[in-house]
DOFIMI-289979 format. One record per residue (C-alpha): residue in three letters; residue number from 1; x, y, z. Coordinates in steps of 0.25 Angstrom, whole numbers, plus 5000, padded with zeros to 4 digits. Last residue first. Layout:
BEGIN
REC   resn   resi      X      Y      Z
REC    ALA    NUM      X      Y      Z
...
% end
This chain:
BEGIN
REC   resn   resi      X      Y      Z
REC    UNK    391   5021   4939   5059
REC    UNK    390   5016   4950   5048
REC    UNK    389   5006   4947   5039
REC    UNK    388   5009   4938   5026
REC    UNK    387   5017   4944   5015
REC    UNK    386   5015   4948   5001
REC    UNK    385   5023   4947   4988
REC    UNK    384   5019   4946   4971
REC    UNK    383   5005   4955   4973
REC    UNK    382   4998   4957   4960
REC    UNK    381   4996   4971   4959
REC    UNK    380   4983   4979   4960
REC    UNK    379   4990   4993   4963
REC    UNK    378   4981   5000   4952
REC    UNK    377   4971   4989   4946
REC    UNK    376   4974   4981   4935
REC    UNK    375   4975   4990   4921
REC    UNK    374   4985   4983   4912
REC    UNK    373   4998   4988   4917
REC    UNK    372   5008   4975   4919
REC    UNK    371   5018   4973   4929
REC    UNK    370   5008   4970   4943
REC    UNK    369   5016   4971   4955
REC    UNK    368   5013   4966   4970
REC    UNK    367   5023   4966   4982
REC    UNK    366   5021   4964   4998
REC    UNK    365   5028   4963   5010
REC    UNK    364   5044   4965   5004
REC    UNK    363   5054   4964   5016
REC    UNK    362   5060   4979   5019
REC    UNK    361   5072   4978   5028
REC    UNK    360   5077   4980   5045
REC    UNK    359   5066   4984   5052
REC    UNK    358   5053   4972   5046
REC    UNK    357   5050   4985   5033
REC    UNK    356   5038   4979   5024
REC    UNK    355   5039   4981   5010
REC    UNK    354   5028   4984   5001
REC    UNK    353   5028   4982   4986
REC    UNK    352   5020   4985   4974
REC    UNK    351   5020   4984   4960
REC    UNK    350   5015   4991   4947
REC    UNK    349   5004   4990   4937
REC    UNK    348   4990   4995   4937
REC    UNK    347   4996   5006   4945
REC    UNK    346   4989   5018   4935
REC    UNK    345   5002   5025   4935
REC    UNK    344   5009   5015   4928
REC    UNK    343   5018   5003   4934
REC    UNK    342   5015   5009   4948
REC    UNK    341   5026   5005   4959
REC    UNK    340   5021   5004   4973
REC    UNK    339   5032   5003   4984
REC    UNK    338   5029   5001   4998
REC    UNK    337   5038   5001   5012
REC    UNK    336   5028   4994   5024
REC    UNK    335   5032   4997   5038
REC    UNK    334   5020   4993   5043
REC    UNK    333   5018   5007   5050
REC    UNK    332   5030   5013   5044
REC    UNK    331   5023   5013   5030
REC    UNK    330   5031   5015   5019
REC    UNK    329   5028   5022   5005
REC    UNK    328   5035   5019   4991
REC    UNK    327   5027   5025   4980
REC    UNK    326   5038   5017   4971
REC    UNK    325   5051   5012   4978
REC    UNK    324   5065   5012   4971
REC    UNK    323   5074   5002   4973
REC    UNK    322   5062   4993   4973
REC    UNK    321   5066   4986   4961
REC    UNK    320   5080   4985   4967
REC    UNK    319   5073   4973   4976
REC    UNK    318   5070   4966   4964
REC    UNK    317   5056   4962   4955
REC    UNK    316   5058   4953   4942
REC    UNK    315   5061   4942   4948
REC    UNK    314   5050   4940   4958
REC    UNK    313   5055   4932   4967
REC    UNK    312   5057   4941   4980
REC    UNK    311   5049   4952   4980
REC    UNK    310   5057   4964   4980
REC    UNK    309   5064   4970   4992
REC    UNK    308   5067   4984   4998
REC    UNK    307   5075   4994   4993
REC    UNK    306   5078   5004   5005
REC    UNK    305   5091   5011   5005
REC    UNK    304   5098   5013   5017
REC    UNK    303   5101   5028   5023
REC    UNK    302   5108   5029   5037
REC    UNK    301   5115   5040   5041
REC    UNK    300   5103   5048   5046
REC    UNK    299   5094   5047   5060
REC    UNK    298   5081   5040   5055
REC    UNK    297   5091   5031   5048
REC    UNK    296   5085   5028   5036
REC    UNK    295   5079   5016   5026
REC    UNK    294   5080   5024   5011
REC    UNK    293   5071   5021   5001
REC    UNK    292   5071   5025   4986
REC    UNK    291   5058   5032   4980
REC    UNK    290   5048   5030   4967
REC    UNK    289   5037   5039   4964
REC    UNK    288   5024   5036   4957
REC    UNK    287   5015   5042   4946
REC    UNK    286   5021   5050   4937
REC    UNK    285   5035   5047   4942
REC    UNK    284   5044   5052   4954
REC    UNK    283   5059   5044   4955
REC    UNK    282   5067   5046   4968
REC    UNK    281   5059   5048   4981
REC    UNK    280   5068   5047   4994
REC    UNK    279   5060   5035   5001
REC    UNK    278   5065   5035   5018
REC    UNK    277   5063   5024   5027
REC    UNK    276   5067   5029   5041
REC    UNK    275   5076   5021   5050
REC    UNK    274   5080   5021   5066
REC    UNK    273   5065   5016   5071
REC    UNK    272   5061   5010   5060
REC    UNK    271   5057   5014   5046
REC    UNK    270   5050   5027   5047
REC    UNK    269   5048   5035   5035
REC    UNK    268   5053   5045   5025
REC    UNK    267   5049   5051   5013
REC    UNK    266   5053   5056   4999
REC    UNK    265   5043   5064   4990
REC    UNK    264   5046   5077   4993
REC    UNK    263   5060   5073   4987
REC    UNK    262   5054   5074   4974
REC    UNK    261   5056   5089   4974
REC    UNK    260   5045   5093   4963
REC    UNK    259   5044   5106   4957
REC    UNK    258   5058   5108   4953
REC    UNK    257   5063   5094   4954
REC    UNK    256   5071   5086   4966
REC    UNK    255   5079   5075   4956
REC    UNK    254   5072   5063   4952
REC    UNK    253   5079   5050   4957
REC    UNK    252   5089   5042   4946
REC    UNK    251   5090   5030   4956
REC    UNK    250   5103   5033   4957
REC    UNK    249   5104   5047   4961
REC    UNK    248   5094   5044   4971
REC    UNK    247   5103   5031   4977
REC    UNK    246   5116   5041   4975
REC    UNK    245   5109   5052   4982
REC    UNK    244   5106   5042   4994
REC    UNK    243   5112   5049   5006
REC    UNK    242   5108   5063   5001
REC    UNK    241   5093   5058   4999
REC    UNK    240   5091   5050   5012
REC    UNK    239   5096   5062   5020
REC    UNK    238   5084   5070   5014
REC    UNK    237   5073   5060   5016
REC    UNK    236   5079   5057   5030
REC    UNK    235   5079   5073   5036
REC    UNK    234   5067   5075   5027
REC    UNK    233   5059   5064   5034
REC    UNK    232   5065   5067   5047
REC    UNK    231   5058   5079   5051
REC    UNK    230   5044   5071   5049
REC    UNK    229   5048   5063   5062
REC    UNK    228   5048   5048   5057
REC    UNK    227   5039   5040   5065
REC    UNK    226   5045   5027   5075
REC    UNK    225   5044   5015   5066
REC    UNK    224   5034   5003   5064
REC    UNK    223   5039   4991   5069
REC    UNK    222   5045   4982   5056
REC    UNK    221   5037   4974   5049
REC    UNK    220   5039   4959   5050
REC    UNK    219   5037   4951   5036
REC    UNK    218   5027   4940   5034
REC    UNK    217   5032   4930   5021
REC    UNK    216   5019   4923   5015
REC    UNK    215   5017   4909   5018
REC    UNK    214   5012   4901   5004
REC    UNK    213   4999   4900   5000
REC    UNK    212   4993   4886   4996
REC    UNK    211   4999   4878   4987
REC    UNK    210   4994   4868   4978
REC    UNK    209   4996   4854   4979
REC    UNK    208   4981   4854   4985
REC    UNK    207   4977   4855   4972
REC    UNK    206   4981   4842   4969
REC    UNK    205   4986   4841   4954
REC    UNK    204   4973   4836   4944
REC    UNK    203   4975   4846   4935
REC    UNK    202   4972   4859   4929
REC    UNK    201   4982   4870   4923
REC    UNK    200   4976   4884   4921
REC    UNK    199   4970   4887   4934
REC    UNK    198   4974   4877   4943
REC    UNK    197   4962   4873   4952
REC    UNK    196   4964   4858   4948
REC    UNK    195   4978   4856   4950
REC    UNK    194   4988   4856   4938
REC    UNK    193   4994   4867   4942
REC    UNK    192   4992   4873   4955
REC    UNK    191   5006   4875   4961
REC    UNK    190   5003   4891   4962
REC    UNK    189   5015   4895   4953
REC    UNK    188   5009   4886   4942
REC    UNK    187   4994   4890   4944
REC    UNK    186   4998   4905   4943
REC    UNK    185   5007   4902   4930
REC    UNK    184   4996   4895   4924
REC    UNK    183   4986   4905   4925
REC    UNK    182   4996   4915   4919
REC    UNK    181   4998   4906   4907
REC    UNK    180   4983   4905   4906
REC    UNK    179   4982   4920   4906
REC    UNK    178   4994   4923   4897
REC    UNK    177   4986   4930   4887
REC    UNK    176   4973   4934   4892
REC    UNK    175   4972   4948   4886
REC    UNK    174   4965   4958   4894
REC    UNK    173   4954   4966   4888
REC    UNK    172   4947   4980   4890
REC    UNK    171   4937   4982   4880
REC    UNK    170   4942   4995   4873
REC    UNK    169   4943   4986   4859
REC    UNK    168   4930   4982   4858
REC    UNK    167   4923   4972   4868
REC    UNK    166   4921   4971   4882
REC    UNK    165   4928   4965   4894
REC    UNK    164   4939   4960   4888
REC    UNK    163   4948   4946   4889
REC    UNK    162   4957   4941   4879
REC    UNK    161   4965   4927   4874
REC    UNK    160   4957   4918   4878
REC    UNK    159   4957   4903   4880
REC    UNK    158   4958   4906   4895
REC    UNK    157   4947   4916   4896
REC    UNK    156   4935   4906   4898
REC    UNK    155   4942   4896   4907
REC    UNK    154   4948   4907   4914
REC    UNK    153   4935   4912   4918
REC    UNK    152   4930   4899   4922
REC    UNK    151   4941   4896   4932
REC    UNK    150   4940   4909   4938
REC    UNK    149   4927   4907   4940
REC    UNK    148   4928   4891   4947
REC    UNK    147   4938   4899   4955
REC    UNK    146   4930   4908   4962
REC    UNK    145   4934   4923   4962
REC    UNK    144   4930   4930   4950
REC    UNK    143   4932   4944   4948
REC    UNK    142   4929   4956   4940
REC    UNK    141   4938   4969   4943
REC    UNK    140   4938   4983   4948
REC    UNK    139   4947   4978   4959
REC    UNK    138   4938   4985   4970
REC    UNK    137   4925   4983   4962
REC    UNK    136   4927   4967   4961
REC    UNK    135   4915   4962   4954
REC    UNK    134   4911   4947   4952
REC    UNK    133   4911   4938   4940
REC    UNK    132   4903   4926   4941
REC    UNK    131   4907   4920   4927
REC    UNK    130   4896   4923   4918
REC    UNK    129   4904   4935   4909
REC    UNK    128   4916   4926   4906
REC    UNK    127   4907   4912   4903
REC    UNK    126   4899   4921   4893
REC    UNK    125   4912   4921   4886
REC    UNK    124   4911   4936   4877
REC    UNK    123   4919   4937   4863
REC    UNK    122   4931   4947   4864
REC    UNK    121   4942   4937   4866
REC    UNK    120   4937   4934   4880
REC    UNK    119   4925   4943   4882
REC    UNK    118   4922   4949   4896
REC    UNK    117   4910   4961   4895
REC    UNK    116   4898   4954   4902
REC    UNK    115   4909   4952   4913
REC    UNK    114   4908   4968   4915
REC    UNK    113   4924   4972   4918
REC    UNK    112   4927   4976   4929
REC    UNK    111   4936   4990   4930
REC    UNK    110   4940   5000   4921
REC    UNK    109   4955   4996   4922
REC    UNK    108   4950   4981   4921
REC    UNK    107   4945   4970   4930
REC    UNK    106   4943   4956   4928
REC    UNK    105   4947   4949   4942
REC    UNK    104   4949   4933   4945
REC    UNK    103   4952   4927   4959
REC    UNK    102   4957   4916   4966
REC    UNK    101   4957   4910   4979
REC    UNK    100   4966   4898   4983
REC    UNK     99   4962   4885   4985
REC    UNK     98   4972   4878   4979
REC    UNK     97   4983   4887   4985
REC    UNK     96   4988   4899   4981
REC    UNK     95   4979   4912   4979
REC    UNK     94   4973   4915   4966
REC    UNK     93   4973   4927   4958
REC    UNK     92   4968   4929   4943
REC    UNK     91   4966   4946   4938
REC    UNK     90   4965   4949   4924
REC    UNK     89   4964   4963   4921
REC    UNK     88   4956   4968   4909
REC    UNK     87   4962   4980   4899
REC    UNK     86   4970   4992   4903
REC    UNK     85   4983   4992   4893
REC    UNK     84   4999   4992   4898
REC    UNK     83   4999   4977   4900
REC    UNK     82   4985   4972   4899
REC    UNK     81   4983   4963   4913
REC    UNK     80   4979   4949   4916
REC    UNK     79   4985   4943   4928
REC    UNK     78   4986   4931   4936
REC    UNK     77   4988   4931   4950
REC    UNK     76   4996   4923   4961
REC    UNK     75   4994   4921   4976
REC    UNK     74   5005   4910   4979
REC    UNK     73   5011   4919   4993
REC    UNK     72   5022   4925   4985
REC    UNK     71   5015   4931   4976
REC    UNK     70   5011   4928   4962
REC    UNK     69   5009   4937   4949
REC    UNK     68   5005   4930   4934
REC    UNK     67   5003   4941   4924
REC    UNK     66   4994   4940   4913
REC    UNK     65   4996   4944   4898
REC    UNK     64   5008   4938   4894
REC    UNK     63   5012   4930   4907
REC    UNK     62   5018   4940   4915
REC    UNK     61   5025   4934   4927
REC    UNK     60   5024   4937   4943
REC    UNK     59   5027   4926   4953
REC    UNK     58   5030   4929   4967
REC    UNK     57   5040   4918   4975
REC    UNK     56   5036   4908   4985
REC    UNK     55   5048   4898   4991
REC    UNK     54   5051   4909   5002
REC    UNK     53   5035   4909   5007
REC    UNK     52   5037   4895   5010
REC    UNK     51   5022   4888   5003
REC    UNK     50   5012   4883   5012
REC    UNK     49   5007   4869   5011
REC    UNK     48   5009   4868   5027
REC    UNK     47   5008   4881   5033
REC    UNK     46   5020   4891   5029
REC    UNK     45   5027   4898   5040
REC    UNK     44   5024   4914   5038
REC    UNK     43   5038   4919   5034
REC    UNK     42   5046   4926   5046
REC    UNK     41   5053   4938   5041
REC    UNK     40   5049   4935   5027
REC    UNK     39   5059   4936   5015
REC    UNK     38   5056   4948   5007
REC    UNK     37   5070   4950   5004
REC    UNK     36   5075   4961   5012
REC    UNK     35   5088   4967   5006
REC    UNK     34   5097   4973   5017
REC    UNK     33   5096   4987   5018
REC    UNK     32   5101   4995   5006
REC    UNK     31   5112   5004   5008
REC    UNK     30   5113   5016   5000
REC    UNK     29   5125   5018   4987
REC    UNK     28   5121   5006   4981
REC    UNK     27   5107   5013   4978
REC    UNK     26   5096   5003   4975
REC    UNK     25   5095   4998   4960
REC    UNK     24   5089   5009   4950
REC    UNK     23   5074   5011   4950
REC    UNK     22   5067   5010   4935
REC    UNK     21   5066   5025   4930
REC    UNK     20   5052   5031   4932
REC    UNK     19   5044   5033   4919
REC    UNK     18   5033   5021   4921
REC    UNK     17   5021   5019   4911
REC    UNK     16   5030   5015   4898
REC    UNK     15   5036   5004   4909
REC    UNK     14   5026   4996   4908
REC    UNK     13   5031   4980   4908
REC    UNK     12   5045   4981   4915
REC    UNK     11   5042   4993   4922
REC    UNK     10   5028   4988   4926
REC    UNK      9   5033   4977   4931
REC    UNK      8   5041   4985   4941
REC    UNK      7   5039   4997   4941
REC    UNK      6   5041   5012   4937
REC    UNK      5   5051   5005   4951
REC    UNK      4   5048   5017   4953
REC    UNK      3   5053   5004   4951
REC    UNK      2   5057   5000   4941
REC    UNK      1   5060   4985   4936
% end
């Protein structure tokens, strides 16, 4: 999966919109720190009921049409976006637990969509127009929030096989191919089948069987660094580009060109007090750029390489993913690093990822991706892995 990493998901399912090269693994040639696997420095203890944050793993799979995307604390969504094509987005959340809150948006690239307008297989259902839409202006989007709504809306749309707002060919659509199976899937992964708030397999089943949300892991942040004096950044961006030569050349980085010396984009930043974190830029695209990290000794000699963790449990996504770090930033104060890949330039679809430093290794905080281009929101992507506040 690339990264500039040209990305992800988006890699795997719109690569025509990414020209970088996919990332290669970390450089042998520069020592890696130790790897951090996302495991909690001290773990929130779970109340009774509670899930162990070890024994919960993110979810994401494309069912047809819809995409079924869960974290690691139970919230899960349901997702109905046109690959490649702007049309309706589909949004379905719900919080774990019996009781937990969920939430229906109806948007589009060119925002909500008039109910009047909604047709399911191009006839109008007066049911979809008289549901008590609301209007979020923020997401640009239609929603419904009470359950008893949702439940009537996907009763309506659930024998069908496409939504628009409008008529005619320019009507912007979404097809519903996969919805029921992607209802299923969230209703199976929260442990609600066969209960009576399931929604797309009823029963009997005692709703209070159903979890409620799991601990998250908390992770310590390291104290923030004495500043970097501003001599330094050349002094360490420089060392840092004889030391890991082989690790550019491998990584296929752009040359300094005519016109454009690409090492005006490399930084430098505080770590801790003996270490600098410095990103040597290596690949420059359209709309993004991609750099390596370096953990440095504010005095020379030592130079580490930097790839910090993937969520744990996703196959599809490994730590030699983030090899190569997209719009990568940190921020000494909470001693956050943060990636944020765009799938095309619109950021429709992409991921992103922040990692928080505790002195010794990065331990992932937080990672959302979304795989498909249809339109959602730029940077609105499901998120896969949080964390609870700080001990």
């Amino acid at each position: 999966m690339p990264t500039l990493r040209p990305i992800v998901l988006a890699c795997v399912a719109l690569l025509a919109a990414c020209a970088e090269p996919a990332p290669p693994a970390a450089d042998a040639s520069a020592t890696a720190p130790a790897p951090a696997t996302g495991t909690p420095d001290a773990a929130a203890d779970a109340a009774p009921g509670e899930t162990d944050p070890a024994e919960v793993a993110p979810l994401y799979r494309q069912l047809r049409d819809f995409t079924v995307a869960c974290d690691n604390g139970l919230a899960c969504e349901a997702i109905g976006v046109n690959d490649g094509a702007f049309g309706l987005v589909l949004r379905l959340s719900r919080a774990p637990g019996d009781d937990g809150a969920q939430r229906l948006r109806l948007g589009s690239a060119d925002g909500a969509p008039d109910p009047a307008a909604l047709r399911l297989d191009g006839a109008a259902v007066p049911g979809l127009a008289g549901l008590p839409w609301q209007r979020d202006d923020d997401a640009d989007a239609l929603t419904l929030d009470a359950a008893a709504d949702i439940d009537a809306f996907l009763a309506l749309v659930g024998d069908g096989t496409r939504l628009s707002a409008g008529t005619g060919e320019d009507a912007p659509s979404l097809s519903l191919s996969g919805l029921r199976a992607a209802l299923l899937l969230v209703d199976e992964h929260q442990q609600r089948l066969d209960t009576p708030g399931a929604w797309a397999r009823r029963g009997g089943r005692d709703p209070a069987a159903v979890p409620g949300a799991p601990a998250l892991p908390r992770l310590h942040a390291a104290a923030a660094p004495p500043p970097l004096p501003p001599e330094d950044t050349a002094r360490l961006t420089a060392a840092v580009r004889t030391q890991a030569d082989a690790a550019l050349r491998e990584a296929h980085c752009d040359a300094p060109l005519d016109g454009f010396d690409i090492r005006e984009q490399d930084a430098a930043y505080p770590l801790d007090a003996e270490h600098a974190l410095v990103f040597v830029a290596c690949l420059n695209g359209a709309y993004q750029a991609s750099s390596l990290a370096f953990r440095v000794a504010r005095e020379g000699g030592e130079v580490a390489r930097v790839v910090p963790p993937a969520p744990p449990g996703l196959d599809d996504v490994r730590d030699e993913d983030f090899a190569l770090l997209t719009n990568a930033g940190y921020d000494p104060g909470t001693a956050t690093l943060s990636h944020f890949a765009k799938g095309r330039g619109l950021a429709d679809c992409g991921e992103a990822a922040q990692w928080r430093y505790d002195g010794e290794v990065f331990r992932l905080a937080d990672y959302a991706a979304l795989r498909r281009c249809g339109g959602a929101a730029p940077g609105d992507f499901p998120t896969l892995w949080r964390t609870g506040a700080a001990p």
